[in-house]
Residue frames as qw, qx, qy, qz and C-alpha x, y, z in Angstrom:
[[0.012, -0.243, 0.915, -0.323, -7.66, 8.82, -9.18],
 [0.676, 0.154, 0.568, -0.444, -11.46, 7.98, -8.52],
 [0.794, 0.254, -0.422, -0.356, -11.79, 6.75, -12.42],
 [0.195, 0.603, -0.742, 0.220, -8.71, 4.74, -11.25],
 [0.222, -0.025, 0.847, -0.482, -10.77, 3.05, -8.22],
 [0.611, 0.318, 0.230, -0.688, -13.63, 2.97, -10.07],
 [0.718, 0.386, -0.539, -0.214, -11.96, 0.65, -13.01],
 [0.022, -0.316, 0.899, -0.304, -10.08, -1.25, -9.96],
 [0.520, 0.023, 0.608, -0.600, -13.91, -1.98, -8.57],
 [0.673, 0.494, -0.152, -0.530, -15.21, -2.76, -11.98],
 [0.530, 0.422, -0.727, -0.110, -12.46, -5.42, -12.26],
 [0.301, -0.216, 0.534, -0.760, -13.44, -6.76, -9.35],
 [0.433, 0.033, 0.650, -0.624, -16.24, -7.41, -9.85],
 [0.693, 0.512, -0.385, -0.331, -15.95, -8.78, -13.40],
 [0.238, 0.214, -0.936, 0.145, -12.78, -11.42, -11.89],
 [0.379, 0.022, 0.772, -0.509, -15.97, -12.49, -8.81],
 [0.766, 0.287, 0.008, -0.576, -18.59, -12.65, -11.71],
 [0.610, 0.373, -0.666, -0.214, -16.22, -14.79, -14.27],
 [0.046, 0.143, -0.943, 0.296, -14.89, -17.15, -10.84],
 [0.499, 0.208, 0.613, -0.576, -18.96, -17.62, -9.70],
 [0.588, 0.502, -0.326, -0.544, -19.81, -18.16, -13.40],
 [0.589, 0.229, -0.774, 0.022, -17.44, -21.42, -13.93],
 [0.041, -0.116, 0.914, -0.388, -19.00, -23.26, -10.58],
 [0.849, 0.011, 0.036, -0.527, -22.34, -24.30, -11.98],
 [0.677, -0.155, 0.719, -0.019, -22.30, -28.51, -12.90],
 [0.263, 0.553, -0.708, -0.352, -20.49, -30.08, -15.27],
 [0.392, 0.005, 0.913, -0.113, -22.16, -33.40, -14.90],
 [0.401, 0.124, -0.472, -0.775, -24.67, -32.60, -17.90],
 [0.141, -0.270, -0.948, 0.094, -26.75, -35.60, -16.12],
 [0.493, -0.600, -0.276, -0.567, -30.23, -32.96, -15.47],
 [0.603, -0.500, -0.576, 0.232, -29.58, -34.13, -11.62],
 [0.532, -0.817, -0.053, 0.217, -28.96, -32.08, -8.20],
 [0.393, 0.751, -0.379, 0.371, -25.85, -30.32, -8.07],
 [0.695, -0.305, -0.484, 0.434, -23.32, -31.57, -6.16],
 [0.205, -0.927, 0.089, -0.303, -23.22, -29.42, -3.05],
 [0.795, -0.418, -0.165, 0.407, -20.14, -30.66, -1.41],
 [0.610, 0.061, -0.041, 0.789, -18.19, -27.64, -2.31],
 [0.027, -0.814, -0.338, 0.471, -19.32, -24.62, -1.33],
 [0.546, 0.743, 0.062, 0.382, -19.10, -21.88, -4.36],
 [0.412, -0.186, -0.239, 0.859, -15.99, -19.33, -3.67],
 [0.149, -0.851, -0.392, 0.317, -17.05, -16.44, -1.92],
 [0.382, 0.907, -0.074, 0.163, -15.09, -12.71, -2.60],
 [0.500, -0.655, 0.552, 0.127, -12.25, -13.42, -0.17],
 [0.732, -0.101, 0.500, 0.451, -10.88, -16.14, -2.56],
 [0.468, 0.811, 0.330, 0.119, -11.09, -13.66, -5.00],
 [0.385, 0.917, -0.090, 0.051, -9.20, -11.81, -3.26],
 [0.695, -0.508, 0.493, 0.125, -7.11, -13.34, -1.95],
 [0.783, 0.361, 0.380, 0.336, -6.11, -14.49, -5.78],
 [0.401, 0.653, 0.195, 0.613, -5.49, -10.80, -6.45],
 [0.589, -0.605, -0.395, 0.362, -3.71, -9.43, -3.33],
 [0.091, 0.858, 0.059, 0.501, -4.56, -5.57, -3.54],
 [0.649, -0.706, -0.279, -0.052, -4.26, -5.17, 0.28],
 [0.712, -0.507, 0.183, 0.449, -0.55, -5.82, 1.34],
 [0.334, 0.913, -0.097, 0.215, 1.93, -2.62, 0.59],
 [0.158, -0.644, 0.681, -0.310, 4.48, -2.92, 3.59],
 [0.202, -0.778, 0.149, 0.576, 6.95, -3.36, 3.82],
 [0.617, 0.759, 0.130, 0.165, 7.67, -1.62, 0.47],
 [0.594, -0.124, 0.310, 0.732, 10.80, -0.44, -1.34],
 [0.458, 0.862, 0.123, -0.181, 11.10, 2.66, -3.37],
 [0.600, -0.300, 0.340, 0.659, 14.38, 3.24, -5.23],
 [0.374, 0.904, 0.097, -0.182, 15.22, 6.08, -7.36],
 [0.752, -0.043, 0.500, 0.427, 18.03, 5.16, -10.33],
 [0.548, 0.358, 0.453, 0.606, 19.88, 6.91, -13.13],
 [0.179, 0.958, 0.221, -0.032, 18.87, 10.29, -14.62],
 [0.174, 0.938, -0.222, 0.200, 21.45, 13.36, -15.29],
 [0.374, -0.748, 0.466, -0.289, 22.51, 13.52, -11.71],
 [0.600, 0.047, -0.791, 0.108, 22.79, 9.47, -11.51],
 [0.517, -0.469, 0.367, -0.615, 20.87, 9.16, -8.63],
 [0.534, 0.033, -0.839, 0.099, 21.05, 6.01, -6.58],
 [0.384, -0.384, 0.317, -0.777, 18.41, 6.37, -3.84],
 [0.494, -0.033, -0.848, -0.192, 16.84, 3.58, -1.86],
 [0.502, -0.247, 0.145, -0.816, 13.82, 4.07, 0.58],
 [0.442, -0.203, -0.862, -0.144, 12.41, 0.67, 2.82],
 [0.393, -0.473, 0.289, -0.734, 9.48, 1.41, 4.89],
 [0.054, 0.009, -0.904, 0.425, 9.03, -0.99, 7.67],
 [0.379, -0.505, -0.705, -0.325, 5.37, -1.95, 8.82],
 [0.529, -0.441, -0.481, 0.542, 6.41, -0.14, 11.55],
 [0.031, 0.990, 0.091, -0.104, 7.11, 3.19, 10.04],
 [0.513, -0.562, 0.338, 0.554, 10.67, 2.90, 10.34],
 [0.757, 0.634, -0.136, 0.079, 12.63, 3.66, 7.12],
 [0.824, -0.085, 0.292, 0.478, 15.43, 2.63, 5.96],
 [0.440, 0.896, 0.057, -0.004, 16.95, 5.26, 3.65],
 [0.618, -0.386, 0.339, 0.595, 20.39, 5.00, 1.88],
 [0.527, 0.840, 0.115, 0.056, 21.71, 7.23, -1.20],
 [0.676, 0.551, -0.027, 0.489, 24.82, 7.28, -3.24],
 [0.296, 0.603, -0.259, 0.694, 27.69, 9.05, -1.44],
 [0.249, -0.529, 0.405, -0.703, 26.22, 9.45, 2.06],
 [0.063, -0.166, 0.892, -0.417, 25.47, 7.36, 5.32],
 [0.450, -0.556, -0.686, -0.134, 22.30, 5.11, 6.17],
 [0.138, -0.218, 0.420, -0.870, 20.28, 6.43, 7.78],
 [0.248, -0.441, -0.862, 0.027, 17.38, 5.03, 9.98],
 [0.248, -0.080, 0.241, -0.935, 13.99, 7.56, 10.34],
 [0.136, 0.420, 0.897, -0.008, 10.44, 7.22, 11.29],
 [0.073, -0.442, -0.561, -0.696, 7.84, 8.47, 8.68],
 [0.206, -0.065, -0.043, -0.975, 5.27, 10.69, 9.64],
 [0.407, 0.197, 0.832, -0.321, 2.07, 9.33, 10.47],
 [0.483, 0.599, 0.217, -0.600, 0.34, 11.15, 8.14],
 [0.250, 0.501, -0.754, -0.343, 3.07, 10.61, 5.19],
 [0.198, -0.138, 0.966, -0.097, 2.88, 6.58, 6.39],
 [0.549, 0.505, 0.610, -0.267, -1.16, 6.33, 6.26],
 [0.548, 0.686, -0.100, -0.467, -1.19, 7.66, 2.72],
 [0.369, 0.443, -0.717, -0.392, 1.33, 5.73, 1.42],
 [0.250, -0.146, 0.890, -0.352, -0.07, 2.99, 3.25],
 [0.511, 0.402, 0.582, -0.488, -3.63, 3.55, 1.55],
 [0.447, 0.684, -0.317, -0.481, -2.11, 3.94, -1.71],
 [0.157, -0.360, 0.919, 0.038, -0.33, 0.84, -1.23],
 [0.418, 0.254, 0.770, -0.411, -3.21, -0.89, -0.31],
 [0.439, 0.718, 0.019, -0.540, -4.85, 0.44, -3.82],
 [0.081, 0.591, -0.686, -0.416, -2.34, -1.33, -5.89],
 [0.950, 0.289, 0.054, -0.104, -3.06, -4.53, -7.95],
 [0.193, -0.679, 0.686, 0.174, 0.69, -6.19, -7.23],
 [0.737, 0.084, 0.658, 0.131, -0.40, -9.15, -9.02],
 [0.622, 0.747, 0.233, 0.034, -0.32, -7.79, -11.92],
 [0.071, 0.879, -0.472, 0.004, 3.17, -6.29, -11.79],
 [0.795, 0.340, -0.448, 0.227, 6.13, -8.08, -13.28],
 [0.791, -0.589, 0.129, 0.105, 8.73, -9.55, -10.36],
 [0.641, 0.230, 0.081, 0.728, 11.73, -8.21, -12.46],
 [0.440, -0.403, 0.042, 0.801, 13.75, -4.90, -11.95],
 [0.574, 0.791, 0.208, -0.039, 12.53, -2.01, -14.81],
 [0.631, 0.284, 0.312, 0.651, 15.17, -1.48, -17.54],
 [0.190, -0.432, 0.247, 0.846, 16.46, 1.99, -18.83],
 [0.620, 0.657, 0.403, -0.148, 13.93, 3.15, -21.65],
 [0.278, 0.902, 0.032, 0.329, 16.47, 5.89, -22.97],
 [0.568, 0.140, -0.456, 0.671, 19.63, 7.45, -21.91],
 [0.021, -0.209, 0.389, -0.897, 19.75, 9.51, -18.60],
 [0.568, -0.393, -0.540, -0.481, 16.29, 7.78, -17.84],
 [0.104, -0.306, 0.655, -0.683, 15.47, 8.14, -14.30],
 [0.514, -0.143, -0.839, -0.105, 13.89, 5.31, -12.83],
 [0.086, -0.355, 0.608, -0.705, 11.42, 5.32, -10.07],
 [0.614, -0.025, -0.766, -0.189, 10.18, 2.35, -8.87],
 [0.649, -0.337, 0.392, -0.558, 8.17, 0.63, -5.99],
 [0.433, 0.172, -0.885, 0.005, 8.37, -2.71, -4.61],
 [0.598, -0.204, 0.453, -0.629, 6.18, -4.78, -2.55],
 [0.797, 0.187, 0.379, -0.431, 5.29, -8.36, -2.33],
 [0.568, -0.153, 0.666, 0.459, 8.12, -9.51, -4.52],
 [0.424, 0.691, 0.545, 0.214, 6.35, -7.37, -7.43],
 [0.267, -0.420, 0.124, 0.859, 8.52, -4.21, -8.46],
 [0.282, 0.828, 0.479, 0.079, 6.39, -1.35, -10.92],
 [0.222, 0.162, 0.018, 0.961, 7.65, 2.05, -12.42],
 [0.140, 0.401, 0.387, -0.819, 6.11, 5.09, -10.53],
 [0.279, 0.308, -0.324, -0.850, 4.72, 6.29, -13.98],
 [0.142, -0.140, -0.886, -0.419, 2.97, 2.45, -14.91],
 [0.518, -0.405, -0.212, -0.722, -0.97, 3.02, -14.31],
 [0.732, -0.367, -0.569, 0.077, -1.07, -0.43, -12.09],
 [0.508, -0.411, -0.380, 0.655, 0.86, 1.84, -9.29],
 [0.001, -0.621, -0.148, -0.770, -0.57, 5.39, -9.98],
 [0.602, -0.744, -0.267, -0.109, -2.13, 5.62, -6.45],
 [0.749, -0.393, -0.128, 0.518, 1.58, 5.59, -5.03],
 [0.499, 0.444, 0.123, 0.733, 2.69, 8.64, -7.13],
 [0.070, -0.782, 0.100, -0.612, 2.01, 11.43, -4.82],
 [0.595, -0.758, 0.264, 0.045, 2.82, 10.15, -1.41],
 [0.825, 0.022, 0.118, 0.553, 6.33, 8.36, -3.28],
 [0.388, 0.676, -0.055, 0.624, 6.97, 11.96, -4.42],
 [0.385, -0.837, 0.119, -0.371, 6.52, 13.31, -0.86],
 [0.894, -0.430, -0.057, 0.114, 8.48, 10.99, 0.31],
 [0.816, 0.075, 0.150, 0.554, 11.38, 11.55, -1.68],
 [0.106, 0.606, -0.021, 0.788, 11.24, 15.69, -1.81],
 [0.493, -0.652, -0.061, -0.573, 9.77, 15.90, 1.82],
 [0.816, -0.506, 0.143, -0.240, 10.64, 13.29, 4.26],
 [0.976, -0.059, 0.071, 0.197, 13.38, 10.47, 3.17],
 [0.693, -0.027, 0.182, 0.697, 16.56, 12.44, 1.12],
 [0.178, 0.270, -0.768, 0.553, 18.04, 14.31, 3.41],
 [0.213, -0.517, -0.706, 0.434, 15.92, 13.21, 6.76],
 [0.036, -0.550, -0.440, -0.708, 13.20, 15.55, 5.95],
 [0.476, -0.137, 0.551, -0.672, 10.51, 17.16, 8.72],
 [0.967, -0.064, 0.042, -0.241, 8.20, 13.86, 7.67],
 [0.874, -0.020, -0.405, 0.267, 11.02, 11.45, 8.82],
 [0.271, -0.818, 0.462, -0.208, 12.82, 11.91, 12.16],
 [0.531, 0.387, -0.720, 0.224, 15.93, 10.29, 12.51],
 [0.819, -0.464, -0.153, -0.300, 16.84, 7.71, 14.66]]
């Protein structure tokens, strides 16, 4: 995981070089730049590439053997949401501890880069697990959402299906 953050920073700070790079003057006249625009700072950076915002997120877990049909929404609140094939919704609230992690993993992602489509079946019995946020949806397994892969597992063996001890019903 630190290479992980360590290529995230690196890109960074390659996208702030290239964007400060292309605001020099294009007037090829030898005068003053013009200074009415201020160069962009890193906020429009990132603001172009919005790592930050994770909740509220979706997880959903599709297909395999068993045909699973799971679906996990955490609230900015904590609250989930948490419905699966065969049995009742159910409304719990996450752990704190569970929440901050997936919260900081969230927060770790690079949703611009993820595709705003659904992921496909690779193979038969292919079990699908997948994260949403931010209108950007990612398999657990693509590098761009690696950070989410241990607290999404905890969620789903530990806390969400059944109401786990990290999720007390409501």
């Amino acid at each position: 995981m630190r290479n992980l953050s360590s290529y995230t920073a690196a890109a960074l700070c390659t996208a702030a070089g290239l964007v400060l790079t292309g605001c020099g003057s294009e007037s090829g006249t030898g005068g003053t730049p013009a200074t009415t625009t201020p160069p962009p700072t890193l906020p429009t950076v990132t603001q172009s590439t919005p790592v930050g915002a994770g909740l509220p997120l979706t997880v959903s877990r599709t297909g395999g053997f068993a045909g699973f049909d799971d679906q996990v929404q955490i609230g900015t609140d904590g609250v989930a949401t948490v419905s699966s094939r065969g049995k009742k919704t159910i409304r719990c609230k996450l752990d704190p501890s569970l929440l901050t992690s997936i919260t900081t993993a969230a927060q770790q992602v690079d949703w611009a880069g993820l595709a705003a489509k659904k992921p496909t079946t690779r193979h038969p019995d292919d079990m699908i697990v997948a994260v949403t946020a931010n209108g950007k949806t990612g398999r657990i397994e693509d590098p761009k959402v690696e950070p989410l892969a241990a607290p999404v597992s905890k969620l789903l063996t530990e806390a969400a299906i059944p109401p786990g001890k990290l999720c007390k019903q409501l």
